[in-house]
C-alpha positions as a Markdown table, in Angstrom:
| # | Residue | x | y | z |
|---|---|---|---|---|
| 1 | Unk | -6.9 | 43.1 | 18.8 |
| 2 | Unk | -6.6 | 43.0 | 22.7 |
| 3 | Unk | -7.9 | 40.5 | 24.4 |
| 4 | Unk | -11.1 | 41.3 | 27.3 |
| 5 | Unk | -10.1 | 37.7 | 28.8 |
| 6 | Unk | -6.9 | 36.2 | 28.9 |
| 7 | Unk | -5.9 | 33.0 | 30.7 |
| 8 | Unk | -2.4 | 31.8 | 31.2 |
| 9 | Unk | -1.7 | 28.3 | 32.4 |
| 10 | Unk | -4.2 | 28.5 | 34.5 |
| 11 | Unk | -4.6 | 24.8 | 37.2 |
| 12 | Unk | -6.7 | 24.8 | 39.7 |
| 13 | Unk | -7.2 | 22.0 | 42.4 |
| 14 | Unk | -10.0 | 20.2 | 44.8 |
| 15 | Unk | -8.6 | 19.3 | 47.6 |
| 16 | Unk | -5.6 | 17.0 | 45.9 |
| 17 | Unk | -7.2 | 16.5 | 42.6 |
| 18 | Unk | -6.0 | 18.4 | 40.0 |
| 19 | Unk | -9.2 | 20.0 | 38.4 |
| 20 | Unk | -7.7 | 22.0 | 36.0 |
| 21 | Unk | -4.3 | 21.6 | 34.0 |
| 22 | Unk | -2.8 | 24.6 | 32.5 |
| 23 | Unk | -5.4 | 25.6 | 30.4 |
| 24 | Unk | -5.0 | 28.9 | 27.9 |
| 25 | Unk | -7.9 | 31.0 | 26.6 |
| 26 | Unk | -8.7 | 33.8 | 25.6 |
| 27 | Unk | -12.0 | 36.0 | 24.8 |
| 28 | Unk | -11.7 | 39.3 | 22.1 |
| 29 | Unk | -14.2 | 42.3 | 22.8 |
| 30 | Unk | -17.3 | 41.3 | 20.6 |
| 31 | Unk | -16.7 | 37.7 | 21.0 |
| 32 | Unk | -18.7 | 34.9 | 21.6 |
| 33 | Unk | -16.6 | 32.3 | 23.1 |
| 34 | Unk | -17.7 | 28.6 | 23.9 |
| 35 | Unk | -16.4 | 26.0 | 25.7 |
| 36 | Unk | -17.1 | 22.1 | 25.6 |
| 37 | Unk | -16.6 | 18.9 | 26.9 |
| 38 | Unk | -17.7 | 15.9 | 28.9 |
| 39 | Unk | -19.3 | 15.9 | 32.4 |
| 40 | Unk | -16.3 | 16.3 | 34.5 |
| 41 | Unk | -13.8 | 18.2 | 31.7 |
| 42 | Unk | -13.7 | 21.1 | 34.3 |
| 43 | Unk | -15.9 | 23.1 | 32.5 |
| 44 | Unk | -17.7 | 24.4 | 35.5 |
| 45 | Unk | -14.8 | 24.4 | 37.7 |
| 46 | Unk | -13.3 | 27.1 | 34.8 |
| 47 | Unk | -16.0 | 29.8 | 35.0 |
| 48 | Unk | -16.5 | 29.8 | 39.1 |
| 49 | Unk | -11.8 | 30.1 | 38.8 |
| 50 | Unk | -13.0 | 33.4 | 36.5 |
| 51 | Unk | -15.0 | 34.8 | 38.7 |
| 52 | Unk | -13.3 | 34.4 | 41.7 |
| 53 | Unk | -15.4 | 31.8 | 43.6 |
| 54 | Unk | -12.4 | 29.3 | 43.2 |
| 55 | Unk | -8.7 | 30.0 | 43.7 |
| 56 | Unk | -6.0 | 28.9 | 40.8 |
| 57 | Unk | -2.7 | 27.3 | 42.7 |
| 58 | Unk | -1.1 | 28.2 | 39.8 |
| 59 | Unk | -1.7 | 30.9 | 36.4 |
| 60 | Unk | -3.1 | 34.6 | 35.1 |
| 61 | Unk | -6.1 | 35.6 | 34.6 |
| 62 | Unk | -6.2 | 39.3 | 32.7 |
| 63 | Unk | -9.5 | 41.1 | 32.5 |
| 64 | Unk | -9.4 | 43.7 | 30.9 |
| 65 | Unk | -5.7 | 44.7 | 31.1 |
| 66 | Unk | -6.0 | 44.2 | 34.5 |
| 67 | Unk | -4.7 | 40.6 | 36.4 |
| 68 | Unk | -7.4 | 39.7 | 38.4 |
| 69 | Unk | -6.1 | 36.4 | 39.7 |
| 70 | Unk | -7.8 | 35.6 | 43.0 |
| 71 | Unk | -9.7 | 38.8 | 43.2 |
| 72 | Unk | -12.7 | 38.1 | 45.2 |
| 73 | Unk | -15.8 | 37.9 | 43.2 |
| 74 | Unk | -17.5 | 40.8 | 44.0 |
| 75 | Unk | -14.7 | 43.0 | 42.6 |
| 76 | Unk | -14.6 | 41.6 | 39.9 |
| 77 | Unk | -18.3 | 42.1 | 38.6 |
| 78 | Unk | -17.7 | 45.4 | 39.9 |
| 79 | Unk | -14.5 | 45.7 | 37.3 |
| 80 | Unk | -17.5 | 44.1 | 34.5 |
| 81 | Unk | -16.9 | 40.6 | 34.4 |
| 82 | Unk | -20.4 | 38.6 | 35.3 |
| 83 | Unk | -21.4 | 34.6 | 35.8 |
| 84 | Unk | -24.8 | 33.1 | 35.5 |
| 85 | Unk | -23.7 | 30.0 | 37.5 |
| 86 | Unk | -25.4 | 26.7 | 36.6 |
| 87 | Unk | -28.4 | 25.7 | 38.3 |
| 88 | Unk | -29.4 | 29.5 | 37.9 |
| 89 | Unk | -29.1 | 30.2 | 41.5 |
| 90 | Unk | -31.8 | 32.7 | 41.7 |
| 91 | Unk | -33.1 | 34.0 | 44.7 |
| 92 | Unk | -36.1 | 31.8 | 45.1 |
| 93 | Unk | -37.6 | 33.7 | 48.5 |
| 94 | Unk | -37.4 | 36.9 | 47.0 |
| 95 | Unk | -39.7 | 38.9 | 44.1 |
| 96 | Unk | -38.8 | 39.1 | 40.4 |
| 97 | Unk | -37.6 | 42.9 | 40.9 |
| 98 | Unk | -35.9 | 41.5 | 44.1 |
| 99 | Unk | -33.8 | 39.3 | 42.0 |
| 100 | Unk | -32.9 | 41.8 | 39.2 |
| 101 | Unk | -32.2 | 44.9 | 42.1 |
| 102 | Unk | -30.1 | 42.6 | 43.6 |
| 103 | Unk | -28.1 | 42.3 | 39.9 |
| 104 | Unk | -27.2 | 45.7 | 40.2 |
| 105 | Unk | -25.6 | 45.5 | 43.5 |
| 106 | Unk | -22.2 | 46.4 | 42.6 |
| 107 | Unk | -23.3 | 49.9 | 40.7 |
| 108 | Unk | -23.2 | 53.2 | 42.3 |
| 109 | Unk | -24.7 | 54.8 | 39.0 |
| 110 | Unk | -27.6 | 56.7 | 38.5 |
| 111 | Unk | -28.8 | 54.6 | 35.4 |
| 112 | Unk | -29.9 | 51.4 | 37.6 |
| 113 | Unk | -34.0 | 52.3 | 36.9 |
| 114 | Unk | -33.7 | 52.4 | 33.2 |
| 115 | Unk | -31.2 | 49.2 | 33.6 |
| 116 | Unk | -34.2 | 47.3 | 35.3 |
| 117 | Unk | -37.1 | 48.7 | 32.5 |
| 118 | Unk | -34.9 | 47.4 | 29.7 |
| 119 | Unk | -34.8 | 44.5 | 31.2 |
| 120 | Unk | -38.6 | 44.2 | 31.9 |
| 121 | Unk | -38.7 | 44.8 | 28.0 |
| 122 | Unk | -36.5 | 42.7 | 26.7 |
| 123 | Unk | -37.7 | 40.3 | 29.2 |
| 124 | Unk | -41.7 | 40.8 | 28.8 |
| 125 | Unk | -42.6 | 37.3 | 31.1 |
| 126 | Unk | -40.7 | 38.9 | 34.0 |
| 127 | Unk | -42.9 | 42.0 | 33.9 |
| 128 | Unk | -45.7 | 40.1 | 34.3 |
| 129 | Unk | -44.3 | 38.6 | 37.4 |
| 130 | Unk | -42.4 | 40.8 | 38.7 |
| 131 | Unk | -44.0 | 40.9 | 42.0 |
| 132 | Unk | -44.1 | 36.9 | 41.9 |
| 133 | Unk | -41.7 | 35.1 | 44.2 |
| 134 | Unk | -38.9 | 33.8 | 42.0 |
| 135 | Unk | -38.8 | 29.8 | 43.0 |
| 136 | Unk | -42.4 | 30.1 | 41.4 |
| 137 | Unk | -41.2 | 30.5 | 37.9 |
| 138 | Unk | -40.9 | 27.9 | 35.5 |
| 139 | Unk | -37.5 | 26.7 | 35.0 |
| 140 | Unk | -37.4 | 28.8 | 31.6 |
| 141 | Unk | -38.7 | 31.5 | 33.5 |
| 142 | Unk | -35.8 | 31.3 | 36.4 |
| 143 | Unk | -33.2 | 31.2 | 33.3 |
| 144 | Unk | -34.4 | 34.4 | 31.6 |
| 145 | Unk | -34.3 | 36.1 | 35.0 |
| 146 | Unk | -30.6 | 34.8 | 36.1 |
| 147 | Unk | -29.6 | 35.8 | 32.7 |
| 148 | Unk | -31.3 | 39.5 | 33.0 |
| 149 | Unk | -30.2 | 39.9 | 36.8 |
| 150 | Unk | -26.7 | 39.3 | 35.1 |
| 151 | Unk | -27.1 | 42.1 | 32.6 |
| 152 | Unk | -28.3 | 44.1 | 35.7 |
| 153 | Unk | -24.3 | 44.5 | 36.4 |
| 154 | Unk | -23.8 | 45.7 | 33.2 |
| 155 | Unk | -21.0 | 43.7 | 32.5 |
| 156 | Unk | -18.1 | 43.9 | 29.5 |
| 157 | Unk | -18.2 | 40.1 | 29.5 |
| 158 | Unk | -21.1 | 37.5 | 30.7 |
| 159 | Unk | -20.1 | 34.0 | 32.0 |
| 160 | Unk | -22.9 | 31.2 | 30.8 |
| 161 | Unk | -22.6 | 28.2 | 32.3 |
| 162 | Unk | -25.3 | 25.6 | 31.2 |
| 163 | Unk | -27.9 | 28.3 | 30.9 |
| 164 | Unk | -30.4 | 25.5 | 28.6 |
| 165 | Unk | -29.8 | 22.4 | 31.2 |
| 166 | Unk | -33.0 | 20.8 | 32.3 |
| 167 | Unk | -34.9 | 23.1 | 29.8 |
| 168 | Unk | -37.8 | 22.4 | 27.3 |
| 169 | Unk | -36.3 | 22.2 | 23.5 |
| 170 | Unk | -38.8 | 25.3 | 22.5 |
| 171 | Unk | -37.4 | 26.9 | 25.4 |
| 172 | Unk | -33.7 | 26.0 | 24.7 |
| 173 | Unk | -34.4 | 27.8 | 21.4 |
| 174 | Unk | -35.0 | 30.5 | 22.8 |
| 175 | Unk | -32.4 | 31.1 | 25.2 |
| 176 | Unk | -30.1 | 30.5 | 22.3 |
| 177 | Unk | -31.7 | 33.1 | 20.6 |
| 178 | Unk | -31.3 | 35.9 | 23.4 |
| 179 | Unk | -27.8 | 34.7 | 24.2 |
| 180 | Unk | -27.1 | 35.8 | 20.5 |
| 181 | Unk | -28.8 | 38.8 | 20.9 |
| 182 | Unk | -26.3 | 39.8 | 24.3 |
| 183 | Unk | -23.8 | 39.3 | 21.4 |
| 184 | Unk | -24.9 | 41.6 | 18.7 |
| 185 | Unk | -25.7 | 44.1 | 22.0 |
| 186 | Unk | -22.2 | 44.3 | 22.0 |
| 187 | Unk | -21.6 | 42.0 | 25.4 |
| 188 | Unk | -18.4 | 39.5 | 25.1 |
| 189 | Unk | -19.8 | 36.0 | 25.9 |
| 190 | Unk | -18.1 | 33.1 | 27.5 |
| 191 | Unk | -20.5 | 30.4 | 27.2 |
| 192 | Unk | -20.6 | 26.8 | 28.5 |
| 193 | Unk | -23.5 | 24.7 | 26.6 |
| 194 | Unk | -24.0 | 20.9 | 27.0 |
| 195 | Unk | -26.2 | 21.3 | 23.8 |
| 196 | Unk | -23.1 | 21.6 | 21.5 |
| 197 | Unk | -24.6 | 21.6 | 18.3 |
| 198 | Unk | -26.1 | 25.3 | 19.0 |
| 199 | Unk | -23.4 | 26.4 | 20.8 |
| 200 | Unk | -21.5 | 26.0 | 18.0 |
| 201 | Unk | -23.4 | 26.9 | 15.6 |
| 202 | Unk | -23.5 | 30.5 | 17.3 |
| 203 | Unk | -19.9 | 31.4 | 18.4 |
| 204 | Unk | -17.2 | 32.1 | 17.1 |
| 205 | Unk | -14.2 | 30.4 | 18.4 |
| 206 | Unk | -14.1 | 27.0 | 20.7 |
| 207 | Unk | -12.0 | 25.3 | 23.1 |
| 208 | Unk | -12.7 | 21.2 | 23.8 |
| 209 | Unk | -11.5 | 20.7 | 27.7 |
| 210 | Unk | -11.2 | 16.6 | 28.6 |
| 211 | Unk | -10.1 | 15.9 | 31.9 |
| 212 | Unk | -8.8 | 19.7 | 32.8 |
| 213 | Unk | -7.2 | 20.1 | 29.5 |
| 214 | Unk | -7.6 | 22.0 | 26.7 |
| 215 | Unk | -7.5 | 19.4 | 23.9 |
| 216 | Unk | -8.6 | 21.0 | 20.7 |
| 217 | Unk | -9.5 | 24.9 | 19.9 |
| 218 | Unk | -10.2 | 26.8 | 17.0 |
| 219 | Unk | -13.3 | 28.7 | 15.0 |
| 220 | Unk | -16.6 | 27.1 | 15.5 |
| 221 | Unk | -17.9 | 26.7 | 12.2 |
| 222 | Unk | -14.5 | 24.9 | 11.3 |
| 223 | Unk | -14.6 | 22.7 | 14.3 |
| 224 | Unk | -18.6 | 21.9 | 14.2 |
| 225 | Unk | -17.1 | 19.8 | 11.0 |
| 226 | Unk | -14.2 | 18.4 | 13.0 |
| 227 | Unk | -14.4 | 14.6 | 12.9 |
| 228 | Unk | -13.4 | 14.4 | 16.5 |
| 229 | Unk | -16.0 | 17.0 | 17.5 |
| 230 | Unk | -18.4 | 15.1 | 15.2 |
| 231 | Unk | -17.5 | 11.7 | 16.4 |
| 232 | Unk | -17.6 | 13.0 | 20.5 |
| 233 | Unk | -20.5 | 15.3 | 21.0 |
| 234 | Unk | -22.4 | 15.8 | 17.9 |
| 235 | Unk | -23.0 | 11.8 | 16.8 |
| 236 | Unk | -21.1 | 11.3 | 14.3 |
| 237 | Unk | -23.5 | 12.7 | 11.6 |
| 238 | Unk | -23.0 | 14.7 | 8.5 |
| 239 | Unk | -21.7 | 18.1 | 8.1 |
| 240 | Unk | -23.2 | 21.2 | 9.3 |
| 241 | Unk | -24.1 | 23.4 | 7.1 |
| 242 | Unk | -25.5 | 26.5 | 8.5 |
């Protein structure tokens, strides 16, 4: 199968420090990627090089079939490809609907009304404040809405990155459970989750970045047993078992 995201070698840089290394990955329609990794791996500094908020010195990246290396960003969530950055980055001065119109920016399609009601459905706590400034929400609240003004864009494949930080564990569950059901929509998922135990346990493949490296890869439910995944990230404890 074709990959929807393929990354070659990519290494980007801050300035003179050498953020990321030459890392490899790749994202199959249908997929639910995840990536891990320390604070400072260069987890972040991947997704904003995807989407065209960073420039790579060096690398591909194919979207697609089409290299959209150093495309600005707004072309390429016009070509599909979406990020809900950390920190959510909602438009806090502006309504609900504001927020989610504002998703849809890109789209010169007649289907942008019945876009923003299945949102408003699947998202029932935004319909009730939809006419409620958005840095009013609860921090679960501003999630759910940065994840549905993503989906507003329709994209091919949605960026995640850190969409549970700072959350309540009841409401970490349940932005688990709607990131699974963008899956199953049919929505390839690249997803970057401090909680790795969940992240794991709902992709499908995995790729461990230390220091701007990709260090180890391979399916989830192999590597949520790995001893080095085990020992790093998930304490040490005793095997997953579903």
């Amino acid at each position: 199968m074709t990959a929807l995201l393929k990354v070659q070698h990519l290494e980007t840089y801050y300035g003179h420090i050498h953020a990321l290394k030459g890392i490899d990955i790749e994202v199959r329609p249908g997929q639910l990627v995840t990536i891990i990794g320390a604070n400072g791996s260069g987890k972040t500094t991947t997704m904003k090089t995807l989407i065209g908020v960073i420039k790579p010195k060096r690398g591909k990246i194919v979207y697609d079939s089409l290299d959209i290396t150093g495309l600005s960003p707004h072309l390429i969530v016009a070509r599909g490809m979406v990020l809900v950055p950390e920190g959510r980055a909602i438009l806090t001065r502006m309504t609900v609907l504001e927020n989610l119109q504002m998703g849809a920016f890109v789209r010169k399609d007649e289907s942008v009304g019945a876009d923003l009601e299945k949102m408003l459905n699947r998202f029932p706590i935004l319909r009730q404040r939809w006419d409620q400034k958005a840095g009013t929400l609860s921090g679960g609240q501003q999630q759910m809405l940065a994840i549905a003004r993503g989906l507003m864009a329709r994209p091919k494949l949605l960026l995640l990155d850190e969409p549970s930080m700072g959350l309540a564990p009841m409401v970490v569950s349940e932005v688990i459970d709607i990131i699974r059901e963008i899956r199953n929509s049919g929505v390839s998922v690249l997803l970057v989750e401090q909680n790795v135990r969940q992240a794991l346990a709902i992709s499908d493949y995995t790729y461990v970045l230390e220091t701007g490296k990709v260090i180890l890869q391979g399916n989830s439910d192999v590597l949520i047993n790995d001893p080095r995944v085990k020992d790093s990230y998930l304490g040490g404890d005793r095997p997953y078992n579903g």
